[in-house]
KEVEXPA-439255 format. One record per residue: residue number from 1; x, y, z of N, C-alpha, C in turn; residue in one letter. Coordinates in nm, 4 decimals. Layout:
N
(rec NUM, (X, Y, Z), (X, Y, Z), (X, Y, Z), "A")
...
//
This chain:
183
(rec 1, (0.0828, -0.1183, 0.0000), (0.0000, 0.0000, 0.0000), (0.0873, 0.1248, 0.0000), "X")
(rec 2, (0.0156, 0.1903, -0.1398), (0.1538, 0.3665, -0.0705), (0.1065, 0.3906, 0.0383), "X")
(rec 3, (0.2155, 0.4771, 0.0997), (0.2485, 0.5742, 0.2078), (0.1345, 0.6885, 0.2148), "X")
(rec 4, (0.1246, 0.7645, 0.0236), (0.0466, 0.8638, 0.0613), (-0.0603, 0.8216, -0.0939), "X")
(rec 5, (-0.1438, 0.8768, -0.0384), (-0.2738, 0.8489, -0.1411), (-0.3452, 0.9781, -0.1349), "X")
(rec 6, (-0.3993, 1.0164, -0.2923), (-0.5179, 1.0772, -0.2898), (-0.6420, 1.0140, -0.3742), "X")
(rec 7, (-0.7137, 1.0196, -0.2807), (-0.9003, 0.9807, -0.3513), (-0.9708, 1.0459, -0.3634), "X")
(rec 8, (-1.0534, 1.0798, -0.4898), (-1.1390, 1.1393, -0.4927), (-1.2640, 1.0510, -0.4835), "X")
(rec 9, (-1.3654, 1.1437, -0.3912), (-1.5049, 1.0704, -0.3662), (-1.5914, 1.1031, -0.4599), "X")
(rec 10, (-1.7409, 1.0732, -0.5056), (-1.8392, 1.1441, -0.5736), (-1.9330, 1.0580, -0.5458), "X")
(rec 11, (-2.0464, 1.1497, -0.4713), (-2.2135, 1.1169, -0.5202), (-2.2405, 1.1689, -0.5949), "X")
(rec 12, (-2.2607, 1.0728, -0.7186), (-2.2903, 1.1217, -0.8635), (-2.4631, 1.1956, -0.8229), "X")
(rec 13, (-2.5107, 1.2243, -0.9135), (-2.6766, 1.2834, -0.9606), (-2.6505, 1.3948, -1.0725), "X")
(rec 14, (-2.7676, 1.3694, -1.0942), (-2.8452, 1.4267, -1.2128), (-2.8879, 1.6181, -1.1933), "X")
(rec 15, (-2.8477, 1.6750, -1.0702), (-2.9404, 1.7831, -1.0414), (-2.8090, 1.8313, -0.9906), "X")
(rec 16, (-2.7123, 1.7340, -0.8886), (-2.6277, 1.7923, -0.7770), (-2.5280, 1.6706, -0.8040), "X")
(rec 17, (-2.3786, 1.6933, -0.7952), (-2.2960, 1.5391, -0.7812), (-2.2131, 1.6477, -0.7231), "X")
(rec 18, (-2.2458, 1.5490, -0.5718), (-2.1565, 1.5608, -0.4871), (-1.9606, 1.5464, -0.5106), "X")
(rec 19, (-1.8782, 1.5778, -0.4511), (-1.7615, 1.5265, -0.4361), (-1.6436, 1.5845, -0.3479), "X")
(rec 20, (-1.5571, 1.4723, -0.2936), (-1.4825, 1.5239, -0.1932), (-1.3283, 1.4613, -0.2571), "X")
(rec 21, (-1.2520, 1.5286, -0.2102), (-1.1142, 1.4741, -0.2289), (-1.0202, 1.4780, -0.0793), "X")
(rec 22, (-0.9815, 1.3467, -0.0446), (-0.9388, 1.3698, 0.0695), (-0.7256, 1.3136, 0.0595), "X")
(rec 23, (-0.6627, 1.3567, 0.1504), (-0.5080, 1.3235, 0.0594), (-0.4571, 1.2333, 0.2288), "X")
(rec 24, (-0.4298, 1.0973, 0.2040), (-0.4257, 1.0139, 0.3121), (-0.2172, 0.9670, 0.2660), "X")
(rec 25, (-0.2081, 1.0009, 0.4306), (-0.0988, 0.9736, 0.4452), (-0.0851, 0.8537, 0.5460), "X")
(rec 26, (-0.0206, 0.7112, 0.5432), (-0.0471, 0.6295, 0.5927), (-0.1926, 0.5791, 0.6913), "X")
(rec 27, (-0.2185, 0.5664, 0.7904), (-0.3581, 0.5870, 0.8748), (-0.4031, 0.7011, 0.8673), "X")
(rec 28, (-0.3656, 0.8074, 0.8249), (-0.3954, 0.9549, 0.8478), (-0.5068, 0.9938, 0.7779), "X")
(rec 29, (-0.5456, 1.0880, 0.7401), (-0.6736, 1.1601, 0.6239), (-0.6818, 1.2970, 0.6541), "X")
(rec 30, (-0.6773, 1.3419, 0.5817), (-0.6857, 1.4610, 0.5618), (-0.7366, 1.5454, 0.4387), "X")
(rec 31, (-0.8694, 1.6623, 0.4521), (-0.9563, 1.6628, 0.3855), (-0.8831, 1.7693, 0.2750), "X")
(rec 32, (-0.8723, 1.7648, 0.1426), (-0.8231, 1.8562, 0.0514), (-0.9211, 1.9565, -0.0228), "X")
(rec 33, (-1.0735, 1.9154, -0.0437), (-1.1697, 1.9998, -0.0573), (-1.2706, 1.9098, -0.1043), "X")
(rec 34, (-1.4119, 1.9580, -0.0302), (-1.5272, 1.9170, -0.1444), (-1.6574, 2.0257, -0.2042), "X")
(rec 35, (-1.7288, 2.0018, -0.2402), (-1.7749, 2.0750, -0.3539), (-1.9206, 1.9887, -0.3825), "X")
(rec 36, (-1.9949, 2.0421, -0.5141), (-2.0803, 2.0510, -0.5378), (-2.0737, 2.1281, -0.6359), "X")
(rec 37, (-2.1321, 1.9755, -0.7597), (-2.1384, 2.0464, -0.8677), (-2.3053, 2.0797, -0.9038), "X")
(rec 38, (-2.3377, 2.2229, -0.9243), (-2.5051, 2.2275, -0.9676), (-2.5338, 2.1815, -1.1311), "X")
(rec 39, (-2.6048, 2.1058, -1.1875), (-2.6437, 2.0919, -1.2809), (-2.7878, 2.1308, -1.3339), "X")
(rec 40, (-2.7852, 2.2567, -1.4358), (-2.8508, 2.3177, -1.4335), (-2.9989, 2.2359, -1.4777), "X")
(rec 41, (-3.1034, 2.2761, -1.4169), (-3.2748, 2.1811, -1.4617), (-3.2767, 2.2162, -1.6133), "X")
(rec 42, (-3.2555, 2.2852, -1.6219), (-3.3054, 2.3466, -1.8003), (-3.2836, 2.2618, -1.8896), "X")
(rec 43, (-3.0986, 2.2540, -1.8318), (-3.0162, 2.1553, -1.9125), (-3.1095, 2.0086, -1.9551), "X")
(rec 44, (-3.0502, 2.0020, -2.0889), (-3.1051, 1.8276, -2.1450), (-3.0212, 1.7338, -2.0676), "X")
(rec 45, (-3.0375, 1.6227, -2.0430), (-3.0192, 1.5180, -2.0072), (-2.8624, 1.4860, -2.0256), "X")
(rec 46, (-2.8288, 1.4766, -2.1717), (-2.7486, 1.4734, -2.2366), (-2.6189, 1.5771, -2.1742), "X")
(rec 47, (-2.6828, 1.6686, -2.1764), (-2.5823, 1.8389, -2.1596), (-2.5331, 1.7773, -1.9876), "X")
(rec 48, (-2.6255, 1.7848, -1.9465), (-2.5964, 1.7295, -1.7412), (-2.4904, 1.6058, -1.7527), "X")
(rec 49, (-2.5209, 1.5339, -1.8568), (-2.3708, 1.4154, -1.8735), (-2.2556, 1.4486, -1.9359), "X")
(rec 50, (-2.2423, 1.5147, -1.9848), (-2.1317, 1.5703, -2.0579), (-2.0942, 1.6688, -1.9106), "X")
(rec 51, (-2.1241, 1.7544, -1.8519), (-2.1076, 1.8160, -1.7652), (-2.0443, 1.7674, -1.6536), "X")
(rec 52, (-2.0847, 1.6240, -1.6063), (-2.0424, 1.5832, -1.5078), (-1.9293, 1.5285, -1.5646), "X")
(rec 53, (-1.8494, 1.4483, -1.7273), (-1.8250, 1.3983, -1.7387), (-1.6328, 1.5105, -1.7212), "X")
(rec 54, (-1.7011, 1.6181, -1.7967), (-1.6044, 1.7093, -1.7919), (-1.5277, 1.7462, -1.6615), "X")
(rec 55, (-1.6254, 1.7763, -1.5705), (-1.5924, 1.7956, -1.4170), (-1.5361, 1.7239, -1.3756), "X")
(rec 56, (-1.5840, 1.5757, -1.3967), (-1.4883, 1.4474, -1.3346), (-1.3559, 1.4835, -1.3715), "X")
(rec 57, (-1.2885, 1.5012, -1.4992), (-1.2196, 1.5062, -1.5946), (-1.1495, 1.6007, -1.5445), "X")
(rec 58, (-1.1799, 1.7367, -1.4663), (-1.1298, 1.8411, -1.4205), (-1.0603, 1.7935, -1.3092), "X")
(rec 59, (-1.1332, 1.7470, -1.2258), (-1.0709, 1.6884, -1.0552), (-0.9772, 1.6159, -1.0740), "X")
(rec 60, (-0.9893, 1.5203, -1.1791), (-0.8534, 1.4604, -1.1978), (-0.7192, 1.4868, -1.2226), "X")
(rec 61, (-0.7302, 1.6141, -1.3272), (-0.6377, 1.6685, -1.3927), (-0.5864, 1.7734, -1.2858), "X")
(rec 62, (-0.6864, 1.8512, -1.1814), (-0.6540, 1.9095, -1.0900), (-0.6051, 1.8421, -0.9993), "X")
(rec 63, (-0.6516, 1.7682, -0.9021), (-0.5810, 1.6536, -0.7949), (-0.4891, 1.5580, -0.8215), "X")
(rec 64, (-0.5163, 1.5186, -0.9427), (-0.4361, 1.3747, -0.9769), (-0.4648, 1.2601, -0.8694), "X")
(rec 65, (-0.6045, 1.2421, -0.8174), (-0.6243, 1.0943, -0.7721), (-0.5546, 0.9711, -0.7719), "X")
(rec 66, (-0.5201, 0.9383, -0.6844), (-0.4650, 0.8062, -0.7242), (-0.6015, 0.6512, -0.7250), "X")
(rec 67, (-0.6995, 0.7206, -0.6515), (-0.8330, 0.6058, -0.6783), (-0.9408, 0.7115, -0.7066), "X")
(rec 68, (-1.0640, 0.6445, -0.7270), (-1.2369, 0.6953, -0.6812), (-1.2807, 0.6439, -0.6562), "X")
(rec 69, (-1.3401, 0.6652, -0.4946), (-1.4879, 0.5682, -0.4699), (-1.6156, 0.6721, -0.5338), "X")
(rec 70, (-1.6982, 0.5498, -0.5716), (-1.8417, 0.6050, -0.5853), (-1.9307, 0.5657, -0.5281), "X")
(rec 71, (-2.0175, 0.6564, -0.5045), (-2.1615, 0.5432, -0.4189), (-2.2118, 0.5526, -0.5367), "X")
(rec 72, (-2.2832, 0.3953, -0.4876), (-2.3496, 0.3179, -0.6005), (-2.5363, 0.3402, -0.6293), "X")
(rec 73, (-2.5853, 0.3804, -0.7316), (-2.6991, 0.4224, -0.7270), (-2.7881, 0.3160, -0.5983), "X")
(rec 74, (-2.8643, 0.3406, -0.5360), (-2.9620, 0.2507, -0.4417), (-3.0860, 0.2228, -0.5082), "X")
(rec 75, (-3.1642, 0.0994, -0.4707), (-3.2572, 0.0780, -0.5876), (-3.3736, 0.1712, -0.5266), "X")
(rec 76, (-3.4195, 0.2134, -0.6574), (-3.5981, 0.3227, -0.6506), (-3.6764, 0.2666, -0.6811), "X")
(rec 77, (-3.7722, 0.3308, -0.6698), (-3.9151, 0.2380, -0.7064), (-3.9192, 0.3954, -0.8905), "X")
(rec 78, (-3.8936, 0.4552, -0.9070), (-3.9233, 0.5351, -1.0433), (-3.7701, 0.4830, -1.1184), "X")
(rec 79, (-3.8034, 0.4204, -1.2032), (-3.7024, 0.3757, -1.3196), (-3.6384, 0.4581, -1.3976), "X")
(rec 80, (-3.7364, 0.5758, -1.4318), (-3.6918, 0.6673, -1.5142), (-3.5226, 0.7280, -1.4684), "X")
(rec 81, (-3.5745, 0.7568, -1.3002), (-3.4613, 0.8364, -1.2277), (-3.4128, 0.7429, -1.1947), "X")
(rec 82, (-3.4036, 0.6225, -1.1928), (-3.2491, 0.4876, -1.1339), (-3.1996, 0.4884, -1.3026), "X")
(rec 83, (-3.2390, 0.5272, -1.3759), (-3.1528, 0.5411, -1.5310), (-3.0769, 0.6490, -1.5803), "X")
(rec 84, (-3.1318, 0.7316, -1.5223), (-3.0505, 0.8823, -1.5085), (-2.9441, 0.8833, -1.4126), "X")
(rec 85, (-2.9401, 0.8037, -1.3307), (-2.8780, 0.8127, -1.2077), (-2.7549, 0.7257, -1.2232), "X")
(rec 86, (-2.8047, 0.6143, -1.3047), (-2.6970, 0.5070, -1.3399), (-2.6023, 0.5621, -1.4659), "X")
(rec 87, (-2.7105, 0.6557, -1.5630), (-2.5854, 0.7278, -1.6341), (-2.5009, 0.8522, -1.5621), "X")
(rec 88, (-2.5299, 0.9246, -1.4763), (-2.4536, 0.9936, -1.4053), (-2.3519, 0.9243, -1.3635), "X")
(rec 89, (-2.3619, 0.7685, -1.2971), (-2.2341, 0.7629, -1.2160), (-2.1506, 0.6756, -1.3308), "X")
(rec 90, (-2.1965, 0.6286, -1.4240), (-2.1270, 0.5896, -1.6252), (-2.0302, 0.6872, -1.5957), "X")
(rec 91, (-2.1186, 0.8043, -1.6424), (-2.0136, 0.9007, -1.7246), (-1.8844, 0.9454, -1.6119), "X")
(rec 92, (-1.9582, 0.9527, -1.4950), (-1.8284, 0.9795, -1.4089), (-1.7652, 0.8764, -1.3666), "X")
(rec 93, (-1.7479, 0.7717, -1.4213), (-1.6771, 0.6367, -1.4003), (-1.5879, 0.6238, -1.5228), "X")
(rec 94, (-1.6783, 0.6846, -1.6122), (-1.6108, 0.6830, -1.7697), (-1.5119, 0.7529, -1.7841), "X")
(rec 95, (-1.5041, 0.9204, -1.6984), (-1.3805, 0.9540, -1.6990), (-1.2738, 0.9153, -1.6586), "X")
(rec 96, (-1.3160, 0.8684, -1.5242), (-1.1878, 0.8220, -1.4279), (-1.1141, 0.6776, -1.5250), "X")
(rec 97, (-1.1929, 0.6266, -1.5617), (-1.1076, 0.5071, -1.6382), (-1.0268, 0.5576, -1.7664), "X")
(rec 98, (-1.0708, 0.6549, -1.8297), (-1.0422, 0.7402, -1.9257), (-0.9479, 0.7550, -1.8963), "X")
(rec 99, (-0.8830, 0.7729, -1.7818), (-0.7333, 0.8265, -1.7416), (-0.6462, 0.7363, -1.6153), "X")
(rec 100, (-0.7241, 0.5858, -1.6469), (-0.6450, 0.4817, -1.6142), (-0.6475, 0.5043, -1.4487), "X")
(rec 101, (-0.7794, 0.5719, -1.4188), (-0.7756, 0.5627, -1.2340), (-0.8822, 0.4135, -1.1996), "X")
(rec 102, (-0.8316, 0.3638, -1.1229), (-0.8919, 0.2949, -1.0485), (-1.0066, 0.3465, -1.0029), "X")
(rec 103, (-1.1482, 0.2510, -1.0051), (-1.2907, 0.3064, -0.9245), (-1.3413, 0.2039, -0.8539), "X")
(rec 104, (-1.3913, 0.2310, -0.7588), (-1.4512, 0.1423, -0.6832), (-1.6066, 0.1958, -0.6147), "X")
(rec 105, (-1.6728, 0.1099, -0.6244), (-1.8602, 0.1520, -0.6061), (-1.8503, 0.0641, -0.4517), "X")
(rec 106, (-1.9086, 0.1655, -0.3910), (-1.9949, 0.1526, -0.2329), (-2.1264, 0.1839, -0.2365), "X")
(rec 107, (-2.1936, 0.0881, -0.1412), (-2.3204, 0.1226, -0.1692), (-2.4069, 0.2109, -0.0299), "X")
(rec 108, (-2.4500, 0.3478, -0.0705), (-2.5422, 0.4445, 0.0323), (-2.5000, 0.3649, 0.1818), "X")
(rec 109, (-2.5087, 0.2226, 0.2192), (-2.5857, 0.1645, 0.3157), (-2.4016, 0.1169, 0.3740), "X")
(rec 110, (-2.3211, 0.1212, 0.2750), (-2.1879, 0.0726, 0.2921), (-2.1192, 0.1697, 0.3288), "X")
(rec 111, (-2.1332, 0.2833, 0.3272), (-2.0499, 0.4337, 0.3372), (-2.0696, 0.4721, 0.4653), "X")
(rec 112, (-2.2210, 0.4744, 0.4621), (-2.2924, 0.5255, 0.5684), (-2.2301, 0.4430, 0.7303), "X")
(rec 113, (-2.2384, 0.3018, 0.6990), (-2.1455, 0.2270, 0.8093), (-1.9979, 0.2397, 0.8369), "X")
(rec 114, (-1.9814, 0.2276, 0.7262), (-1.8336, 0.2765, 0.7526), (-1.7698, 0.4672, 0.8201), "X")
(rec 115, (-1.8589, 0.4996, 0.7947), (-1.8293, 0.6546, 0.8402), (-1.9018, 0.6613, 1.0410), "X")
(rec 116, (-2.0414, 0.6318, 1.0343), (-2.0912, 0.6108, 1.1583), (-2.1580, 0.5116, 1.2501), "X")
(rec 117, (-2.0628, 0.3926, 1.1734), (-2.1033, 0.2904, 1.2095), (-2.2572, 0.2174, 1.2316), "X")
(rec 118, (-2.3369, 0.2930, 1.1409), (-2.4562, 0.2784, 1.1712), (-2.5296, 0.2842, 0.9526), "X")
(rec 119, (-2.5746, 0.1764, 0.9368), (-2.6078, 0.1574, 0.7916), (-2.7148, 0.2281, 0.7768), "X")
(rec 120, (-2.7960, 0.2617, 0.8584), (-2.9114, 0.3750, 0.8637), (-2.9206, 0.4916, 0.8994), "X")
(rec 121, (-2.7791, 0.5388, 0.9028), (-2.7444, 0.6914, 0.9681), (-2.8337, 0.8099, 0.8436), "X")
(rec 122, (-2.8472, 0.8928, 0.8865), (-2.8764, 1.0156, 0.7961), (-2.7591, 1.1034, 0.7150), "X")
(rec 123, (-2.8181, 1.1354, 0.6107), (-2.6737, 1.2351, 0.5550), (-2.6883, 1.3477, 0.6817), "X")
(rec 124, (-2.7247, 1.4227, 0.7621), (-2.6242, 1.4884, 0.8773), (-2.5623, 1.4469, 1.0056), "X")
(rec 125, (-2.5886, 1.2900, 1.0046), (-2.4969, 1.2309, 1.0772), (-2.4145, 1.1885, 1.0420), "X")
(rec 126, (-2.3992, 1.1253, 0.9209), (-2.2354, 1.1265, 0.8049), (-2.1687, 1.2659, 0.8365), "X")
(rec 127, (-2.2818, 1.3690, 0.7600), (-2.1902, 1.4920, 0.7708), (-2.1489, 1.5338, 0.9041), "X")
(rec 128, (-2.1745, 1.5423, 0.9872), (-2.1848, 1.5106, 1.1796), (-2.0242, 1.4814, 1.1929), "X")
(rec 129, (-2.0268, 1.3597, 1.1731), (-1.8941, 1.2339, 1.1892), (-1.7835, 1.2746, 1.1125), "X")
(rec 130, (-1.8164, 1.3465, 0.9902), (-1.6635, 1.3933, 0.8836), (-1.5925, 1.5096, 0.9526), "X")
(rec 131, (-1.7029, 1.5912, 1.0459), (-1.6742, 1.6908, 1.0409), (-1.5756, 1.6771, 1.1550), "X")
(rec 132, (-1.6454, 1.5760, 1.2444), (-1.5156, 1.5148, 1.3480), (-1.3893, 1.4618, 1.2674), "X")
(rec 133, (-1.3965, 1.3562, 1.2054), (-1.3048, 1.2841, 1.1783), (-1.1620, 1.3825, 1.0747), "X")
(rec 134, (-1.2310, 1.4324, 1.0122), (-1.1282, 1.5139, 0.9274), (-1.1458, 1.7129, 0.9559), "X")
(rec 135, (-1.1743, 1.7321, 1.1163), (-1.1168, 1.8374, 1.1529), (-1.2016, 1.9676, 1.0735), "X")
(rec 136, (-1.3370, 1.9391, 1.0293), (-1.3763, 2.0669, 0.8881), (-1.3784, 2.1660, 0.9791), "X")
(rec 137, (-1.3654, 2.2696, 0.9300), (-1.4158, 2.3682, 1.0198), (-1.4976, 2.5086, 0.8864), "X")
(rec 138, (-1.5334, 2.4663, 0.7654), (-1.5897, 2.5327, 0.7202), (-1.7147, 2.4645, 0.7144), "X")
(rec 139, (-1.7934, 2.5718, 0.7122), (-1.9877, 2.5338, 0.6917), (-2.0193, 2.4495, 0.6062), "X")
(rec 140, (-2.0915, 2.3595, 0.6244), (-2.1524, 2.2762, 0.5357), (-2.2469, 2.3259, 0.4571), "X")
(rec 141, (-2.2502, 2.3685, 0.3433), (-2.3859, 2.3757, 0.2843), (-2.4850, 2.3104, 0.1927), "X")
(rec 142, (-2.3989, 2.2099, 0.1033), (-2.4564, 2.0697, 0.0573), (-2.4157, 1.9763, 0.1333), "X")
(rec 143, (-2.5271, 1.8582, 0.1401), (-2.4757, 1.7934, 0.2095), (-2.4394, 1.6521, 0.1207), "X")
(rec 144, (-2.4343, 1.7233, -0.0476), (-2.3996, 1.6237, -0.1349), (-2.3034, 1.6088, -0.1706), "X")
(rec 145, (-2.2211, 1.7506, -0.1227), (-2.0622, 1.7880, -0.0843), (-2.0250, 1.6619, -0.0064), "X")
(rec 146, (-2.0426, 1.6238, 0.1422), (-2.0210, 1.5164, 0.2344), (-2.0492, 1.4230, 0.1755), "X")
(rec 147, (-2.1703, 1.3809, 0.1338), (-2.1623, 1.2296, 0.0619), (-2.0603, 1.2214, 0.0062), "X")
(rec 148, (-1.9918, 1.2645, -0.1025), (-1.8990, 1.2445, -0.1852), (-1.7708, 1.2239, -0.1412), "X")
(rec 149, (-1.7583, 1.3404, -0.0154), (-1.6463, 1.3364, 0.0767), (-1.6281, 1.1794, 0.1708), "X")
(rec 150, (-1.7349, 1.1434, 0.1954), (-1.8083, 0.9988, 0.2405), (-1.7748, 0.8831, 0.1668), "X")
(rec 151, (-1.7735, 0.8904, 0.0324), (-1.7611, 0.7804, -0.0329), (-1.6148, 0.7698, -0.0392), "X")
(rec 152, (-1.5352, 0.8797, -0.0334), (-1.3648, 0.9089, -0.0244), (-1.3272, 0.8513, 0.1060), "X")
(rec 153, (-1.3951, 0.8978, 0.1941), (-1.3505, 0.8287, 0.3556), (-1.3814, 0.7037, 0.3812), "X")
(rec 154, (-1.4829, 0.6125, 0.2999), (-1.5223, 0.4864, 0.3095), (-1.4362, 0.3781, 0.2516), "X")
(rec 155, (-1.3938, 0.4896, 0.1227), (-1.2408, 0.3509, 0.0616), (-1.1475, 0.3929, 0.1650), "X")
(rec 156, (-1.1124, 0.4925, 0.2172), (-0.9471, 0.4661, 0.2811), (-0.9850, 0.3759, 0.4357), "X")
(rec 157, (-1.1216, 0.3483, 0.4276), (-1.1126, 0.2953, 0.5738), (-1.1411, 0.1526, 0.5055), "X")
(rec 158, (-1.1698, 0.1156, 0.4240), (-1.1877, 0.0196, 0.3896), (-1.0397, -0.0744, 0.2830), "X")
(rec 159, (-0.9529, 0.0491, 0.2390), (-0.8296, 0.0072, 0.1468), (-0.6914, 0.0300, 0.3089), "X")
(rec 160, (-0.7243, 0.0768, 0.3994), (-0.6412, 0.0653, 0.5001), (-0.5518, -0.0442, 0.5524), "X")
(rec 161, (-0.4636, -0.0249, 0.5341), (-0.3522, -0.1196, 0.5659), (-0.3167, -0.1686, 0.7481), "X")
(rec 162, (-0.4322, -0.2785, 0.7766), (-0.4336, -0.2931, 0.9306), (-0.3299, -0.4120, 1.0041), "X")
(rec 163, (-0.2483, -0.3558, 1.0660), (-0.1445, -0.3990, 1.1795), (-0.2115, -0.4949, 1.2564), "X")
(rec 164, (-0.1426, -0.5813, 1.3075), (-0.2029, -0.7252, 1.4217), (-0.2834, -0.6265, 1.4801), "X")
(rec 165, (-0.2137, -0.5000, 1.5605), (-0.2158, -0.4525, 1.6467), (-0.3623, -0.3667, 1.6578), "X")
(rec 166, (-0.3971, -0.3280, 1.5312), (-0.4950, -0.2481, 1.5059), (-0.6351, -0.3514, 1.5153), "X")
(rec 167, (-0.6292, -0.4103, 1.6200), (-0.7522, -0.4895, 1.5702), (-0.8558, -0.4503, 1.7052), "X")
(rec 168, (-0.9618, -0.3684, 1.6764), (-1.0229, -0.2927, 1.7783), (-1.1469, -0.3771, 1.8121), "X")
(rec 169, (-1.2041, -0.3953, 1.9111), (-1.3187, -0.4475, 1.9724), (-1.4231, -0.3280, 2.0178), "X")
(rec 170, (-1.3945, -0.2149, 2.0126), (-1.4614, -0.1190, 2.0945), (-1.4059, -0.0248, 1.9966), "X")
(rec 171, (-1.5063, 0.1412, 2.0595), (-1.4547, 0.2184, 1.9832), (-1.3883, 0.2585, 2.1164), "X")
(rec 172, (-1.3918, 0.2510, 2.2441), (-1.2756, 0.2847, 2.3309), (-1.1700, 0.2202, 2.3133), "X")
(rec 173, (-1.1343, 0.1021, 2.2798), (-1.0163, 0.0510, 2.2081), (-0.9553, 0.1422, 2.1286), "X")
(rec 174, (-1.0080, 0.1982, 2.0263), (-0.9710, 0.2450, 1.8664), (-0.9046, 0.3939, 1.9399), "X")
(rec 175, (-1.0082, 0.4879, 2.0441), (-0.9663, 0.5823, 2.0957), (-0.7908, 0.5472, 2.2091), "X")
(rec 176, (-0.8237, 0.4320, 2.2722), (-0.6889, 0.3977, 2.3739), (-0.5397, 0.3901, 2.2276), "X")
(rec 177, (-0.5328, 0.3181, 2.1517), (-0.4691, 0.3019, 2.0221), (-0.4364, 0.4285, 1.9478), "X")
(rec 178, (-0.5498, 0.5325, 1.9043), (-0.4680, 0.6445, 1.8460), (-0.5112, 0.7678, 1.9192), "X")
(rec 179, (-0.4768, 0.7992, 2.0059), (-0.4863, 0.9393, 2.0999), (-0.4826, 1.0724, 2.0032), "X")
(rec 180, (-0.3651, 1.0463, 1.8759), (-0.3307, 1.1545, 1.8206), (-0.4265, 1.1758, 1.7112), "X")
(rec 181, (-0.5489, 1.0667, 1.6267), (-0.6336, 1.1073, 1.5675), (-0.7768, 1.1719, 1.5971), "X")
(rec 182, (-0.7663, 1.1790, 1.7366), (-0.8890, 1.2334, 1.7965), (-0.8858, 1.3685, 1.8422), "X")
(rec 183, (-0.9844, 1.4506, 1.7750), (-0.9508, 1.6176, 1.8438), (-1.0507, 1.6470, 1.9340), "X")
//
């Protein structure tokens, strides 16, 4: 496993695609920015994919990722929008391979545990938990910004390189073990 990694996250959509980029130095994380891209309603269908596809395309060329997690569309009961939704996270999958990054899909229910240990948490208890874990101290104002940032914090806890030693039973364990990641 490298030493230092950067991932970019994204909750793809059709209206809003979330995304976070976080730059992890061994166990460490540390948040580099996230965002929110608006995609305008007016826009055709078409125009909103090309849009996201470009943006993807931007973060890359700006950050230089070394992975992407994505969350993975969740099933709906309206088809129309689980097809729109599934081409949103295409095209932003399409870039990242476009430029030979690694992607990996988590699903809503997989992120969500991994961030607050709880598969039924709410997006402001994700956003809640990031804001602990990676120190934010600017305002949240999407909270499709955090998802994305979410799906970034879910691979490094999940691509983490764990020691005999690291093997926690508790989260007072995990706190006795790293004193220095807790603020």
């Amino acid at each position: 496993m490298q030493t230092e990694r950067i991932i970019l996250g994204i909750d793809p959509g059709t209206n809003i695609m979330g995304y976070g980029i976080i730059l992890c130095k061994g166990k460490k994380m540390e948040m580099v920015c996230m965002d929110v891209l608006k995609l305008a309603s007016s826009a055709s269908h078409s125009l909103k994919l090309r849009n996201i596809f470009e943006t993807t395309l931007d973060l890359i060329e700006k950050y230089h990722p070394d992975e992407m997690a994505l969350e993975a569309p969740f099933f709906g009961k309206n088809v129309q929008s689980m097809l729109k939704l599934g081409r949103a996270q295409g095209v932003a999958m399409a870039a990242a391979l476009s430029r030979n990054l690694p992607v990996v899909e988590y699903s809503p229910r997989k992120i969500k545990q991994s961030i607050t240990g709880k598969g039924n948490a709410s997006k402001e208890q994700v956003a809640a938990m990031l804001i602990q874990l990676l120190n934010i101290k600017e305002e949240l104002t999407y909270l499709d910004a955090t998802d994305g940032l979410a799906a970034a914090v879910c691979h490094f806890f999940q691509k983490r390189n764990l020691s005999a030693d690291d093997n926690y039973n508790s989260w007072k364990s995990f706190i006795n073990k790293n004193p220095d990641r807790i603020s």
